[in-house]
C-alpha positions as a Python dict, from the first residue, in 0.01 Angstrom:
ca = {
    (1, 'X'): (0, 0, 0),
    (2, 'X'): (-167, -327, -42),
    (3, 'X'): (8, -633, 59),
    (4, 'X'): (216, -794, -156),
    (5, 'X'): (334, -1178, -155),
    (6, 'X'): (579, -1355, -391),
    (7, 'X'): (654, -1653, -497),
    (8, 'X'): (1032, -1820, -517),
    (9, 'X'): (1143, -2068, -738),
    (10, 'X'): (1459, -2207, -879),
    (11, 'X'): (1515, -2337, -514),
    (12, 'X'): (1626, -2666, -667),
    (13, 'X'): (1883, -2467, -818),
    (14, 'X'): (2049, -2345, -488),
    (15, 'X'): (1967, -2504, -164),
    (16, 'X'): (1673, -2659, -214),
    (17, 'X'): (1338, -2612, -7),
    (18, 'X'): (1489, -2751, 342),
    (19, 'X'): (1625, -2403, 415),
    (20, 'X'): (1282, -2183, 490),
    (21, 'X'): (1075, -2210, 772),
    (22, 'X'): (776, -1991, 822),
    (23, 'X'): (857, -1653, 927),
    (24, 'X'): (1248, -1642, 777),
    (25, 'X'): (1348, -1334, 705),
    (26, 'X'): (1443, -1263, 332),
    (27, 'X'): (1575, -1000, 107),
    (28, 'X'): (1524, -916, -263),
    (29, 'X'): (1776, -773, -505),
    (30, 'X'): (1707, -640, -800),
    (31, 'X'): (1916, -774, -1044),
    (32, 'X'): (1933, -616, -1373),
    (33, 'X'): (2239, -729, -1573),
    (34, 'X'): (2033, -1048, -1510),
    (35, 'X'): (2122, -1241, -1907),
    (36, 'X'): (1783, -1399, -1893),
    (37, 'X'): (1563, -1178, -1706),
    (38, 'X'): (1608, -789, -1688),
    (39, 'X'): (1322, -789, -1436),
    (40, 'X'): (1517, -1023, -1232),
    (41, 'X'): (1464, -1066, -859),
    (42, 'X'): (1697, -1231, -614),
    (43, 'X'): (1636, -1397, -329),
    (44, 'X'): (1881, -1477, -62),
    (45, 'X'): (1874, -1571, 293),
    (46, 'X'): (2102, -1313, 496),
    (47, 'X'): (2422, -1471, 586),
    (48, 'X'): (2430, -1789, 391),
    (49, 'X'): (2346, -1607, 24),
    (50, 'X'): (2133, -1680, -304),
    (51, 'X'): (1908, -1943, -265),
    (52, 'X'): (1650, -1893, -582),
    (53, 'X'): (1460, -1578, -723),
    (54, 'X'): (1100, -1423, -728),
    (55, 'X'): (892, -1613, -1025),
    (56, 'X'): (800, -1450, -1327),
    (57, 'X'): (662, -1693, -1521),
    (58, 'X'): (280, -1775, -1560),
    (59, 'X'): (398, -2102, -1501),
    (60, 'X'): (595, -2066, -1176),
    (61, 'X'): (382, -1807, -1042),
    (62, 'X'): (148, -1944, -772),
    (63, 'X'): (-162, -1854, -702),
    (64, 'X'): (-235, -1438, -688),
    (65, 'X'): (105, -1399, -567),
    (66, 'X'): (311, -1100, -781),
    (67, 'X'): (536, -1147, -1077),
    (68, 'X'): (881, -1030, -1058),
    (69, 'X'): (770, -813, -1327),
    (70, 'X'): (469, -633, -1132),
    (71, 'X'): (668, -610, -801),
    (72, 'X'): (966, -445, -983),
    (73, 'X'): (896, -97, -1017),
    (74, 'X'): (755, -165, -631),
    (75, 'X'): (1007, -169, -471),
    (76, 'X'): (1365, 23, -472),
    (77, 'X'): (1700, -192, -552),
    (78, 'X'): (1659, -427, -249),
    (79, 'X'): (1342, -486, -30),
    (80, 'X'): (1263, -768, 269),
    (81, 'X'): (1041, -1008, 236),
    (82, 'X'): (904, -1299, 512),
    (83, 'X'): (834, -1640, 462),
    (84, 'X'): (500, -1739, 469),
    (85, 'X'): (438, -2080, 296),
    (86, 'X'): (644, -2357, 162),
    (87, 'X'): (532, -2607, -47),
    (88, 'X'): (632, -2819, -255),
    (89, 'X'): (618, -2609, -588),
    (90, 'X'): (745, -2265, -453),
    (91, 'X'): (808, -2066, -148),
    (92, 'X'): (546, -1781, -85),
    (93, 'X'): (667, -1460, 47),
    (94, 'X'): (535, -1129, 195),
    (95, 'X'): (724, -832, 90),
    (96, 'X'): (778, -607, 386),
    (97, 'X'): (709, -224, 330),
}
């Protein structure tokens, strides 16, 4: 399988940006009962919780990275993920297989 990387947004939301460091381990929920999104993706940090969710927006999508949308059916009710790159719009990920 070709490799996949993410985006996270809604940081601002949770805990901000300060929290991820290059190489973090992360893991991704599906979250269907989601009221806004039923392609929802959550992120959270293991041991501290939620802290934003994959993008699935044109708009909050960076880059080539993958939409919640088009990693969805990708990946079974939870997957990991590693930090890559922060910046200052979004938090790219690599979705461990």
């Amino acid at each position: 399988m070709k490799k996949l990387y993410v985006t996270i947004t809604g940081c601002n939301h949770y805990m901000g940006f300060e929290v991820f460091h290059k190489k973090m381990e992360l893991v991704l929920k599906k979250e269907p009962d989601n009221e806004y999104d039923h392609e929802a993706i959550r992120v959270e940090i293991p041991g501290v919780g939620k802290v934003g969710y994959v993008a699935n927006s044109p708009h909050t999508v960076l880059g080539e990275t993958c939409s919640a949308g088009r990693l969805y059916d990708k990946i079974g009710r939870r997957a990991k993920a590693k930090v890559y790159l922060v910046t200052d719009r979004g938090v790219i990920a690599k979705v461990e297989h």
